[in-house]
C-alpha positions in Angstrom: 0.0 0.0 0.0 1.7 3.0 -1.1 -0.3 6.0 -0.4 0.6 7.4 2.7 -1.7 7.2 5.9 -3.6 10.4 5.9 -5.3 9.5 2.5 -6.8 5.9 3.7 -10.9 6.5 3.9 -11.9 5.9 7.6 -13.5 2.6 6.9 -10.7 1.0 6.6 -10.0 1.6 10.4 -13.6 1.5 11.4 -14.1 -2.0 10.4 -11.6 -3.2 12.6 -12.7 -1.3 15.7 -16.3 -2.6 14.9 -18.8 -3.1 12.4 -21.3 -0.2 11.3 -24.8 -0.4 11.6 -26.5 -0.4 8.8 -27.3 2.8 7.3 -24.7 4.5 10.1 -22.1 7.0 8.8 -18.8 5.3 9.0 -17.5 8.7 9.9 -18.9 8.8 12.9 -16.4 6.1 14.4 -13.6 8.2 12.8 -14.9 11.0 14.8 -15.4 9.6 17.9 -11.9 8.0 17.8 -10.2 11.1 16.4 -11.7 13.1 19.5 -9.9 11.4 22.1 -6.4 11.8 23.6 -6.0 8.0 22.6 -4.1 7.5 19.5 -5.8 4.8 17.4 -3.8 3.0 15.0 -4.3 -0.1 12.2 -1.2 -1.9 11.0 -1.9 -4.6 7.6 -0.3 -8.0 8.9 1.2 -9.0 5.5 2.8 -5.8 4.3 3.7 -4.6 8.3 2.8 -0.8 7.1 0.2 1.4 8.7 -2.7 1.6 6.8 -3.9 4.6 9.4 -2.8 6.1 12.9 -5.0 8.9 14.2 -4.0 12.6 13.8 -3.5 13.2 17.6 0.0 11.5 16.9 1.4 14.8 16.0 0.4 16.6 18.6 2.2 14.3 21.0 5.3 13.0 18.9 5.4 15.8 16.6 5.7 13.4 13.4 3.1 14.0 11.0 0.6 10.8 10.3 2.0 11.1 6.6 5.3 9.7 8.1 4.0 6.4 9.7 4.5 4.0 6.6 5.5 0.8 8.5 6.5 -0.8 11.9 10.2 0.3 11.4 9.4 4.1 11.5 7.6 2.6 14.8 10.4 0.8 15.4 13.1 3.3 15.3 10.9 6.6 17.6 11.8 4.1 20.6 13.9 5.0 23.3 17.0 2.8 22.2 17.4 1.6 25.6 13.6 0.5 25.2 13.3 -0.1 21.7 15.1 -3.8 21.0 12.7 -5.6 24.3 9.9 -3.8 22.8 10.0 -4.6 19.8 10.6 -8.1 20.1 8.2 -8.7 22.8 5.2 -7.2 20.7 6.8 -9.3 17.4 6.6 -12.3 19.3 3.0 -11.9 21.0 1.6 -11.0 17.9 3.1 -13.8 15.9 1.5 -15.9 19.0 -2.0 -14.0 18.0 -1.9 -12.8 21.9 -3.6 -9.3 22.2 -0.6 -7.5 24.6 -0.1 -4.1 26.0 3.4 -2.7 26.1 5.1 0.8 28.0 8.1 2.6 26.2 9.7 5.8 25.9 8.7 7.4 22.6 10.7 9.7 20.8 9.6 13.4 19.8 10.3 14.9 16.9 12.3 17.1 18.4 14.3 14.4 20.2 12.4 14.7 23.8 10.4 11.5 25.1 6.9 10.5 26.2 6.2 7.5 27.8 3.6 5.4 25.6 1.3 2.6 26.6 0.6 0.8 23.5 -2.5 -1.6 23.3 -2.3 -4.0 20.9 -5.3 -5.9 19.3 -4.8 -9.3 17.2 -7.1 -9.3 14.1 -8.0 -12.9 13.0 -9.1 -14.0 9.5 -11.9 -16.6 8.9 -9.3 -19.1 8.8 -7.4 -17.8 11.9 -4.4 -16.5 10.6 -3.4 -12.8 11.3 -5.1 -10.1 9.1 -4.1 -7.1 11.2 -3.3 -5.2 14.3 -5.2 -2.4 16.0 -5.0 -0.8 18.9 -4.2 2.7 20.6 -1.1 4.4 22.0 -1.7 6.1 25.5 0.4 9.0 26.6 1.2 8.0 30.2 4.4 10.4 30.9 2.7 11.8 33.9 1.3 8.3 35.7 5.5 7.2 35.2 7.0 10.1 36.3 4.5 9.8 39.4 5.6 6.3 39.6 8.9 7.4 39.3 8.6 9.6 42.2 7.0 6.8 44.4 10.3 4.7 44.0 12.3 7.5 44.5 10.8 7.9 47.9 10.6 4.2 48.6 14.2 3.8 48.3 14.8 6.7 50.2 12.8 5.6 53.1 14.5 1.9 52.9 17.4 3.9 53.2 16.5 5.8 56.3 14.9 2.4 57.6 18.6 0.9 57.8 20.2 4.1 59.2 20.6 5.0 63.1 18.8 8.8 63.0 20.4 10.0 65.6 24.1 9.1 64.5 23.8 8.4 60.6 25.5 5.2 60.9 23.6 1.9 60.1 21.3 0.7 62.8 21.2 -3.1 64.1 17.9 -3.8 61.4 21.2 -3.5 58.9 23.6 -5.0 60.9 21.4 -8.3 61.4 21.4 -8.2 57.4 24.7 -7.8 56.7 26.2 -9.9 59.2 23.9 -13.0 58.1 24.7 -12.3 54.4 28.4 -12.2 55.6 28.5 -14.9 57.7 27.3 -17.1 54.6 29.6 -16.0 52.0 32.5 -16.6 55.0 31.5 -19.9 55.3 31.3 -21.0 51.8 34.5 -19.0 50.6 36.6 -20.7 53.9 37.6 -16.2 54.8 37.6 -15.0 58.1 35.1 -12.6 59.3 35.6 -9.8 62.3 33.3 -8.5 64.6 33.8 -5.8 67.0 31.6 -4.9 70.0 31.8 -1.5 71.6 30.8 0.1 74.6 31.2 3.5 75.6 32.4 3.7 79.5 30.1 5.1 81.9 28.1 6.6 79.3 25.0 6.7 82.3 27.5 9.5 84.4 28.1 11.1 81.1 24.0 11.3 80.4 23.9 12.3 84.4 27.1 15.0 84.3 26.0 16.7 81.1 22.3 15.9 79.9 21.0 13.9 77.4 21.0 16.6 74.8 25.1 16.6 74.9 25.0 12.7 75.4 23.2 12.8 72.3 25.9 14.6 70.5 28.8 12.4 72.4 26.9 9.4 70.9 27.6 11.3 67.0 31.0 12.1 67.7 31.6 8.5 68.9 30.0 6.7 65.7 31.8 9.2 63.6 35.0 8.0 65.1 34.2 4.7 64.7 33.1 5.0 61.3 36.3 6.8 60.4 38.1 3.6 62.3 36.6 1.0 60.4 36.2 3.2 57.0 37.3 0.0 54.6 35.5 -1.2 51.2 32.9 -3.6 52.2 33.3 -2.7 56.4 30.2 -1.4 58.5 29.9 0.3 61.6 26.5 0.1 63.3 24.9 1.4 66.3 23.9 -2.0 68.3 21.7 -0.3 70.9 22.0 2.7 73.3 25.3 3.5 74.0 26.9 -0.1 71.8 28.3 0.0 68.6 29.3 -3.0 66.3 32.0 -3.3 63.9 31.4 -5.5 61.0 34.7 -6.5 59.2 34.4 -9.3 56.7 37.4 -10.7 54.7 39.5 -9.6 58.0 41.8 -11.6 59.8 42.5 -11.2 63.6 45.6 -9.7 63.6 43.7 -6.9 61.2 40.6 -6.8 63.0 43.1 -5.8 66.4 44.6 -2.8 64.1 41.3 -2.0 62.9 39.8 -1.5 66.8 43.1 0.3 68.2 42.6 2.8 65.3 39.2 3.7 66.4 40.5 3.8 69.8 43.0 6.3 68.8 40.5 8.7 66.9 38.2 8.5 69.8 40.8 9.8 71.7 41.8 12.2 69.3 38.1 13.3 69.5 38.8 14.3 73.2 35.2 14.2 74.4 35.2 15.6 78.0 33.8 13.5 80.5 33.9 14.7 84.4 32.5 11.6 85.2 34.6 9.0 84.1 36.0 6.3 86.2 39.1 6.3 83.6 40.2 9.4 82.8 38.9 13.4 81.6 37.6 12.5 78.1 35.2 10.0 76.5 36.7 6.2 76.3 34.9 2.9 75.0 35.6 -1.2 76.0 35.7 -3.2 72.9 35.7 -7.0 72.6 37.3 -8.6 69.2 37.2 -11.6 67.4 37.5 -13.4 64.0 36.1 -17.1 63.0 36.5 -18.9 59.3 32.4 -20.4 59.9 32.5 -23.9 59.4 29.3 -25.5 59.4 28.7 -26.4 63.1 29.1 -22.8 64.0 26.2 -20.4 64.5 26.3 -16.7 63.7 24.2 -16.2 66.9 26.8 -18.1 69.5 29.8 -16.0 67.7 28.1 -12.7 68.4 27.3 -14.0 72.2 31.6 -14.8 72.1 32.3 -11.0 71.3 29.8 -10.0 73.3 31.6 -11.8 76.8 35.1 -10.4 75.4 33.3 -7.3 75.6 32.0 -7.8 78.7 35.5 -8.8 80.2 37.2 -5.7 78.7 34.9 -3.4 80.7 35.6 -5.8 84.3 39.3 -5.7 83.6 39.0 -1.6 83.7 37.7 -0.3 80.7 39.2 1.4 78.0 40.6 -1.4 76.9 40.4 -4.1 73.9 39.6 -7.9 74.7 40.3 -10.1 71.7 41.1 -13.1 73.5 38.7 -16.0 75.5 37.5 -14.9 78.6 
């Protein structure tokens, strides 16, 4: 068919969206589908050209009707990054005879993009082989962008769901994550994995001495320095609960795990928090217990933790300000 779209009498399209009644207008259906902010479209099976596409086209694209000939000027106003699972999704759903709906980024004329819904109708033969496809194209630019919008803020709020608001570092929901996803790769790749628990000494005569507004801010300077401790590719530093941190260090052996918590010690002290009420010394300090384990399959993320947790527990009755990395 070589006349271009514009010229093909409305018939031709108002057969396929449904059959006159008898002494109707066929104009009418060209009208009524011309009036609407749907884009209607016929495409002849055998030939694959457009034997008509609705005038609203230009409007949105800003290609004339004149210029739809066949499925590859279709083809080729697709978002490149869309166009190739478009086009072989809707090739292979029509070959099937399976009417389909598909969502793309159009290309404009002048070489901005809509998003289109395109809904696709299989027309049959009496012998039920394809004759043609109809259906409409549906701007939906605003309904993605809103969609958009709603992932945007999804992620965002996973984000904040894993992140301590008080000190920006991850919380224990992201910890408890981590360290199982961790623990498994440790065990099937035979590497060590590192923990670190720490506890900030006599952090309930710091809250006493200076008010929880300022123990608030001594709990930000202390994750900060811990964070800055630990600050290695694939490292986390989590708040644990109240005034406990956790280090999680995988591919770390002990000897580095022991650096890794002296360093945070150091930057702590570097931080020179004051604290009137320490049992220690003038400034802030923190207990930490350390330990390292290749997981074999007997062992139990849960009864490793509890290990830390007692080295912890044995730094802080041994005098605090102090790192346990041994058996208690």
């Amino acid at each position: 068919m070589n006349k271009p779209p514009a010229t093909i009498p409305a018939s031709t399209f108002s057969q396929q969206a449904g059959p006159a009644v008898s002494g109707e207008d066929p104009d009418v259906y060209r009208t009524l589908l011309e009036s609407t902010r749907a884009i209607p479209w016929r495409i002849d099976w055998a030939t694959m050209r457009f034997t008509y596409i609705g005038p609203q086209i230009e409007q949105l694209l800003g290609w004339s009707p004149s210029s739809w000939l066949s499925v590859h000027d279709w083809a080729d106003r697709i978002h490149e990054e869309d166009r190739q699972k478009t086009v072989d999704f809707c090739v292979a759903q029509s070959q099937r005879g399976v009417d389909h709906e598909a969502d793309y980024r159009a290309l404009t004329a002048d070489g901005e993009q809509v998003w289109i819904r395109d809904v696709v109708h299989v027309v049959r033969k009496p012998d039920g082989s394809v004759e043609a496809l109809v259906g409409f194209m549906f701007d939906i630019t605003e309904r993605k962008l809103a969609e958009d919008k709603i992932l945007q803020l999804q992620r965002e709020l996973e984000v904040l769901s894993y992140r301590d608001s008080l000190t920006g570092v991850a919380n224990r929901r992201m910890f408890d994550a981590l360290y199982a996803v961790e623990w498994a790769r440790a065990r099937e790749q035979g590497k060590p994995l590192s923990l670190a628990m720490i506890d900030i000494d006599y952090f309930k005569q710091y809250n006493d001495h200076y008010g929880h507004v300022q123990g608030d801010e001594c709990l930000r300077r202390v994750a900060q320095a811990l964070a800055a401790g630990a600050a290695q590719p694939g490292n986390l530093c989590a708040r644990f609960g109240g005034e406990e941190f956790v280090l999680l260090l995988p591919d770390t052996g002990a000897e580095a795990a022991r650096g890794i918590a002296e360093r945070c010690q150091k930057l702590l002290k570097h931080e020179a928090i004051p604290h009137a009420g320490s049992g220690v010394g003038r400034v802030v300090t923190a207990s930490m217990g350390v330990g390292t384990i290749i997981p074999g399959e007997a062992d139990l993320p849960g009864v490793f933790l509890d290990r830390i947790d007692r080295r912890l527990y044995q730094a802080k009755s041994a005098g605090r300000n102090r790192i346990c990395d041994i058996e208690p």
